[in-house]
N, C-alpha and C positions, 0 to 999 in steps of 0.2 A: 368644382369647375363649372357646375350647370349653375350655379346659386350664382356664381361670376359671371356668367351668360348673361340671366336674367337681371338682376341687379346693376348692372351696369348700363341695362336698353341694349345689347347688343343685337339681342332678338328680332326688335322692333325694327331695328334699320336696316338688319339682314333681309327679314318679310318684306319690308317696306318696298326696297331696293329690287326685290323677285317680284312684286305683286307690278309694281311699275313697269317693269320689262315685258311682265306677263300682257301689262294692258297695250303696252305695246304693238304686241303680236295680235289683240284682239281689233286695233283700230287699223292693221295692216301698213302699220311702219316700220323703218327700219329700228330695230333697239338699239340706240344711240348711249354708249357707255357710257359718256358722259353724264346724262339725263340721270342714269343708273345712280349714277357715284353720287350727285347734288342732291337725288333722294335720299341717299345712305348718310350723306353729311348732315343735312338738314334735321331729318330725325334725329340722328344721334344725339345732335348740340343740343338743341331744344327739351329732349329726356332727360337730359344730363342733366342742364341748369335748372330743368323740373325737381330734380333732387333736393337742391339748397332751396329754393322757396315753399316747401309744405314743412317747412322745420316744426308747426305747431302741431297738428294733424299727424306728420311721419314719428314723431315722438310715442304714437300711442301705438299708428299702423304698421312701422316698419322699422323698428329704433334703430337695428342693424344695418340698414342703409343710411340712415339719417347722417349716424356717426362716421362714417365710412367716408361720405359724399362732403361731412363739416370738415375733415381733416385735409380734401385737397381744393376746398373752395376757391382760392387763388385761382389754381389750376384749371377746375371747372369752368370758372368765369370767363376767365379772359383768353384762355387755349382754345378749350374743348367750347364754347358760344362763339365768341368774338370772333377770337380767328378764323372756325371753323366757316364763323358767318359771313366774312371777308371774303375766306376764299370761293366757298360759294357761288357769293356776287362774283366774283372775278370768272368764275367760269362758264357763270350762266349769259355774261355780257357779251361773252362771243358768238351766241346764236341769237342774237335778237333784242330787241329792246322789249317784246313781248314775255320771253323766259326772263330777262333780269327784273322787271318786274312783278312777276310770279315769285320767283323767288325771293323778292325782297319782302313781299306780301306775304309770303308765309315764316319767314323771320319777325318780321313785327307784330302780326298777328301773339308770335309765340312769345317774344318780349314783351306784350303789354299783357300778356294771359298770368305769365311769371312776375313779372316785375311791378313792386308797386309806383307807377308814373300817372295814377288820378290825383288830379290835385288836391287837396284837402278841404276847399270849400265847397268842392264836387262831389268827395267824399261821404261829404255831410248829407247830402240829400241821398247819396245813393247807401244808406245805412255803415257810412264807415267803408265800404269795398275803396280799396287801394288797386287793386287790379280786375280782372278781366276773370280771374277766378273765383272771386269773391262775391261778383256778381249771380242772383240767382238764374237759372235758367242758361244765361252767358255761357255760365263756368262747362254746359255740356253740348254746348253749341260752336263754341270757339276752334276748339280742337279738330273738329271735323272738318271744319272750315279748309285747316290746315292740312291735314289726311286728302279729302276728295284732287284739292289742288293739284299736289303732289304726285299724285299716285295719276290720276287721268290730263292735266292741262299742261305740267313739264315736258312730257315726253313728247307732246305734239307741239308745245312751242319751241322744243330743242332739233323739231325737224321740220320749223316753218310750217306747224300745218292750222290751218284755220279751226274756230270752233264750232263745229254741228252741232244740230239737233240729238245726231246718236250721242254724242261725247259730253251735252249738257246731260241728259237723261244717266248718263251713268255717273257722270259726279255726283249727282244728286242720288243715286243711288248708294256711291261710297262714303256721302256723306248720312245718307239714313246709317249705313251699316258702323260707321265708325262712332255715331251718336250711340247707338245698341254698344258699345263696348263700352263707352264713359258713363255712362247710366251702372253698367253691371260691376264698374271700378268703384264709382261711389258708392252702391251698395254693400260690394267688399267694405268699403273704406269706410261706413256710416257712423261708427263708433268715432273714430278720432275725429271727422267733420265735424260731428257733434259739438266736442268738446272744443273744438276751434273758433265754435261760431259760424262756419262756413252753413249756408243752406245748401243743399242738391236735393235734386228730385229723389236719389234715395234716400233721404233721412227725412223728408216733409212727406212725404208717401209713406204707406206702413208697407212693410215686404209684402203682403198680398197684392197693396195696390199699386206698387212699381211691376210687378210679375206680371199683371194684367197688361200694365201699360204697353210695358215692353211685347206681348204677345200679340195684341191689339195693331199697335203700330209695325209690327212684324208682316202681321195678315195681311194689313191694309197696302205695304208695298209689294210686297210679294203678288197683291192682286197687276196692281200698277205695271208691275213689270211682266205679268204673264199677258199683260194687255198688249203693253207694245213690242212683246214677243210676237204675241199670235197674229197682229196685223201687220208681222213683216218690216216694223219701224226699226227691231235688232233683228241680229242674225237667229234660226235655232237653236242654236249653240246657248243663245243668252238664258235660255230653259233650267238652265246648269245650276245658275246661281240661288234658284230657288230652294237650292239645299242649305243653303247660307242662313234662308228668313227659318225653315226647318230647326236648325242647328241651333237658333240662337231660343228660339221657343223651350227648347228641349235644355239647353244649358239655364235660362233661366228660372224654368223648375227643377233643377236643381239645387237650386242657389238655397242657403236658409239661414235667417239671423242669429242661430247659435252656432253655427258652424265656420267661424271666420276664415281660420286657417284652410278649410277645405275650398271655401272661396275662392281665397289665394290662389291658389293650386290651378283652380279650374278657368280663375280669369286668366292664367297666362298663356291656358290653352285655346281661349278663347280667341286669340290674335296669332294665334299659330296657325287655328283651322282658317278660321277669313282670309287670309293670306294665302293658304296652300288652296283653299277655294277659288280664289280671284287666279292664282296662276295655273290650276287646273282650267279652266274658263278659257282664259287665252290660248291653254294647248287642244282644248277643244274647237276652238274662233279657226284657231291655224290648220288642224289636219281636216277639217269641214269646209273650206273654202275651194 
């Protein structure tokens, strides 16, 4: 049952969908189900159809899903993306031309991440990359993209609310923090990238020197955010999060190139904490006000 959890991304949209609501209550709006739900659709679709396109790479990384995800392809495709991406649109349309373009922006973002629609003589120049994952550096930059959106500009455009300075500052925050989980995925995953062809930073880095990176670039926000903590630009509360840059230091000395399967293990935990972290934050934002 848990193996079905995980393998299916249920996890992901569950987090997703709590961490959203949480930031909700941290920018002092109303949590707007709605918002909730298009975060929990949006993730899901997007993981799903993430399944069918690493068919070269999950062969090595994940065969078990691979197969699982080839037998309902149809299904995946055109239900569980399409539709799910349809409806979406259709629901974000009714708070705004602001949310339905958010929304549609993090749909394309996540079809052109999966899907290969670079043309071929574009291709050529960008080493063969057909999509958005294939690209170097892209492939760990994209995703966040999609993550920060999500999780902090839905909710405020599903309640008409403009964007601040605090609400830039924390995208950019979720997008540091969700860039730290695609880096420690492809570390897991550096075996089958390998053999795919795909670059990422963790397979062009030797694991000491993605561990540093990651630690480094951990510091460096963590400083950033105790900055605009302490000058009052967030609330106290935002002090919290600095268990997050902590946690990810500590998970990524962990991590070790002969230990794949314990990898596994630990990257799934890794988007359980951030999430119960980001919604601890907001019940902190809330009973602090």
């Amino acid at each position: 049952m848990l193996r079905y959890f995980f393998r299916n991304k249920l996890h992901l949209s569950l987090l997703s969908a709590l961490a959203a609501a949480s930031w909700s209550v941290y920018f002092e709006i109303p949590v707007n189900g709605w918002a909730i739900l298009t975060v929990f659709l949006l993730t899901f679709s997007i993981y799903q159809y993430n399944r069918l396109t690493d068919d070269i790479e999950d062969a090595i990384n994940d065969p078990d899903s691979l197969e699982r995800a080839t037998k309902s392809d149809i299904f995946i495709t055109y239900v569980i993306f399409y539709l799910i991406s349809i409806l979406s649109l259709v629901i974000a349309s009714r708070f705004g031309a602001s949310a339905f373009l958010a929304a549609a922006f993090i749909i394309v973002i996540g079809y052109l991440y999966n899907h290969k629609t670079i043309p071929l003589h574009l291709a050529k120049r960008l080493k063969g990359a057909r999509r958005l994952k294939d690209i170097y550096i892209v492939k760990n930059l994209t995703p966040p993209l999609d993550w920060a959106t999500a999780l902090i500009f839905l909710p405020l455009f599903f309640e008409g609310r403009p964007l601040s300075l605090k609400a830039w500052i924390c995208w950019g925050y979720v997008f540091i923090c969700a860039f730290f989980i695609e880096v420690m995925w492809d570390m897991r995953d550096r075996h089958g990238d390998l053999v795919s062809g795909i670059k990422t930073i963790g397979n062009t880095l030797t694991f000491p020197q993605t561990k540093r990176l990651l630690i480094a670039i951990s510091l460096i926000s963590g400083a950033i955010l105790f900055g605009f903590t302490f000058t009052k630009i967030l609330p106290a509360s935002s002090y919290f999060l600095l268990l997050n840059n902590v946690a990810v230091m500590v998970i990524a000395t962990m991590y070790s190139e002969h230990k794949e399967p314990f990898m596994r293990k630990i990257s799934d935990l890794t988007i359980v904490l951030a999430t119960v972290l980001f919604l601890s934050f907001g019940l902190i934002a809330f009973y602090s006000r």
